[in-house]
N, C-alpha and C positions, 0 to 999 in steps of 0.2 A: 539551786538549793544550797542552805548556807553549810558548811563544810565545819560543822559543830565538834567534830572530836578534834580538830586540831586550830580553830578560832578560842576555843574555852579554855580559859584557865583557873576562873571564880565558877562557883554554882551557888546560887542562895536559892531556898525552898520557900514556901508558904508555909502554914501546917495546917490549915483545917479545911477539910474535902481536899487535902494534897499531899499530906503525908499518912494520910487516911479516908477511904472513899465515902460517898454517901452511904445510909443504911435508911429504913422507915422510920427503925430507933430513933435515929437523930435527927431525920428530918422533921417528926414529931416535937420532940424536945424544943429546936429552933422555932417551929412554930407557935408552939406553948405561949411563949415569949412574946413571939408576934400578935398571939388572940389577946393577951393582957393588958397590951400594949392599946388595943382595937378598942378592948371593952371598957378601957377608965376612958378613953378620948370618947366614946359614942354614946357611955351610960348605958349600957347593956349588958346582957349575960353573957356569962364565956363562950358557950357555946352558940350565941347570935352570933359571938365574932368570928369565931370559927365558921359557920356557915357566908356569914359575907366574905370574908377572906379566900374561901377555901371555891367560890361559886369565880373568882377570878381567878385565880393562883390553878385550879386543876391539876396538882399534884405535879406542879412545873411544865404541865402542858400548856396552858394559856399565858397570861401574863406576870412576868418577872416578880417578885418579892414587894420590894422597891413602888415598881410602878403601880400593882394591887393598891399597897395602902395610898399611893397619891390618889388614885382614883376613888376613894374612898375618903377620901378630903382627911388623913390622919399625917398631923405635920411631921417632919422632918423623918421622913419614910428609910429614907438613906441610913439614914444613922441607929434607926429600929432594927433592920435588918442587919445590921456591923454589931451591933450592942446583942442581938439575937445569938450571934454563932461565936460571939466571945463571952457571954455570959447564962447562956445553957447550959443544964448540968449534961456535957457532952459526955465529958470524960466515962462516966460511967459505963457508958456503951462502946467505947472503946476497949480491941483488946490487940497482943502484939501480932503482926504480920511476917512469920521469918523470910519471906520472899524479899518485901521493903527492907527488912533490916541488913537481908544480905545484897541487895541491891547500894545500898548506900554505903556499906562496907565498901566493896567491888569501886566505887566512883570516889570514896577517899582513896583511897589505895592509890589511883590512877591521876586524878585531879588535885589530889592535897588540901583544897582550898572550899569546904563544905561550909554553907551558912543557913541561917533562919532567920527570916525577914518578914514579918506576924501581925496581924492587927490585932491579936490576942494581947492581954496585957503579962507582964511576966512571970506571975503567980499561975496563972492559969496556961502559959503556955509549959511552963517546968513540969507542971501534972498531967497535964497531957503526954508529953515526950515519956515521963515516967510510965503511963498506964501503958504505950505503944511501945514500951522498953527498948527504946533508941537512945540509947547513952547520949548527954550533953556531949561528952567528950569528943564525938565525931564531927561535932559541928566548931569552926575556930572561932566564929561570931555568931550570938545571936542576939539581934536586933527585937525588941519587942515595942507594942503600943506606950509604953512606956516610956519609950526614947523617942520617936518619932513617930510622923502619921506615913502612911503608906500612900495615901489618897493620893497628899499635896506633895506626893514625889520626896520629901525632905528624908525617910526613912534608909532611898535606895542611894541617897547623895551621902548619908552615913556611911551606908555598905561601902559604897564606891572610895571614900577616905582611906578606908584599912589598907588598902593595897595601892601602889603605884605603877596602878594598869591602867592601859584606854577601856573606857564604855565598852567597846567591840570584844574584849576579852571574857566580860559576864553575863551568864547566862541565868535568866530567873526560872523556876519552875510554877508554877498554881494552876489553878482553875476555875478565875471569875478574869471575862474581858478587860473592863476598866481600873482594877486596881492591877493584875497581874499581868497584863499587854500592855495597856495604850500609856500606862504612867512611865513607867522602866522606858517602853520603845521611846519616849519623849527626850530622854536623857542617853539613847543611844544603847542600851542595855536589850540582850535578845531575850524570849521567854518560847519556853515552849508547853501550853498548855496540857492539863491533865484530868482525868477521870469527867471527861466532857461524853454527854449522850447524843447531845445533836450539834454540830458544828455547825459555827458562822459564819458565813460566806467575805462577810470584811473583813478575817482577821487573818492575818499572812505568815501567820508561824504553825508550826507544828499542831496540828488538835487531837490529843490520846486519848484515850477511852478507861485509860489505866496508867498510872504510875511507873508500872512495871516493863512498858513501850518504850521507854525511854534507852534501854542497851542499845537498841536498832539505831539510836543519832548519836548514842555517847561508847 
C-alpha cells in the first residue's frame, strides 16, 4: 500500500461529487440537462426523454451516463454529460459541510499545498466554493475548465508546473474513473477516489464511500 502521508506533498481536489457528495437534488438537476439534450436530438417530449434515458441509466444501476446516450445514438454523449454537471443549476442545492471544511483545514495545516483542479468553468466553480463556504483562500491554485481541459491530461501538466516536485509527490482527489484516475496515473500522479457506491475492480487506488475517509490515508 502506498505510504501517502509521507509520499504527499501537493493535494489537488475535484469539486463536483468531491467536494460535495451526490444528493436526488442534483442528480435531478444533471439530468434535467441530460433529457434536453435527449429531447432537441430525438424530437420528442421531455419526458419521452426522460423515460428513454432513465429505462438505461436506472438511477445509476444500469449503464453509465455517457454510454446511455451512446446507446441512444445522441452524439457526442461524453461531453453532454461534462456540460451536464458544470452547467446545472447545482449550486442551489448546495449547502456548507463543517466536517469537509474542517477536514481541509486539518490537511492545509499539515500539507501546505491544497489545490482545485475542475472541469467546472471559473464562474461557476467560485459559486459553488462560495455556497459550500470553503474559502478560495485555502486552496494556493485553482485550475479551472478555463485553463485547461482535464480530459487531455493538459489541466494536471499545469498543476504539476507550480511546484518543482516529481509526479510521485501529488496526489489528486475525485470521483469519476477516467478523468480522476487513469489521466493523473498517466503522468505519474496518485489519486485516491471519493464518495464512490460500488467500487471497481480495475482501479488500484483508494475507493471511499465519503470524502471524509480520507484522515485514515492522510
Amino acid at each position: 500500500m502506498i505510504d501517502y502521508k509521507n509520499k504527499t506533498k501537493v493535494i489537488g481536489f475535484d469539486l463536483d461529487q468531491t467536494l460535495y457528495p451526490k444528493s436526488p437534488e442534483i442528480d435531478e438537476a444533471i439530468q434535467k440537462y441530460i433529457y434536453e439534450k435527449i429531447a432537441a436530438s430525438k424530437k420528442c417530449s421531455l419526458g419521452e426523454a426522460r423515460a428513454l434515458f432513465a429505462d438505461l441509466y436506472k438511477d445509476g444501476a444500469g449503464m453509465g451516463g455517457s454510454k446511455a446516450l451512446a446507446t441512444l445514438e445522441i452524439p457526442n454523449g461524453k461531453e453532454i454529460v461534462q456540460e451536464a454537471l458544470e452547467r446545472a443549476d447545482i449550486a442551489s442545492f448546495l449547502v456548507p459541510n463543517p466536517e469537509t471544511i474542517n477536514l481541509l483545514k486539518k490537511l492545509k495545516e499539515k500539507y501546505k499545498n491544497l489545490d482545485v483542479i475542475t472541469g467546472s468553468n471559473g464562474s461557476i466553480t467560485h459559486r459553488k466554493l462560495k455556497k459550500l463556504d470553503i474559502g478560495k483562500e485555502i486552496f494556493s491554485h485553482i485550475i479551472t475548465k478555463d485553463d485547461a481541459s482535464k480530459s487531455d491530461g493538459s489541466a494536471y501538466k499545469i498543476w504539476l508546473s507550480f511546484y518543482d516536485l516529481p509526479p510521485e509527490n501529488f496526489l489528486y482527489i475525485g470521483d469519476r474513473v477516467m478523468s480522476d484516475y487513469e489521466v493523473p496515473k498517466n503522468i505519474g500522479v496518485k489519486s485516491i477516489l471519493v464518495n464512490i457506491k460500488e467500487k471497481n475492480d480495475g482501479v488500484d487506488c483508494p475507493q471511499l464511500s465519503s470524502l471524509l475517509e480520507l484522515e485514515k490515508y492522510l
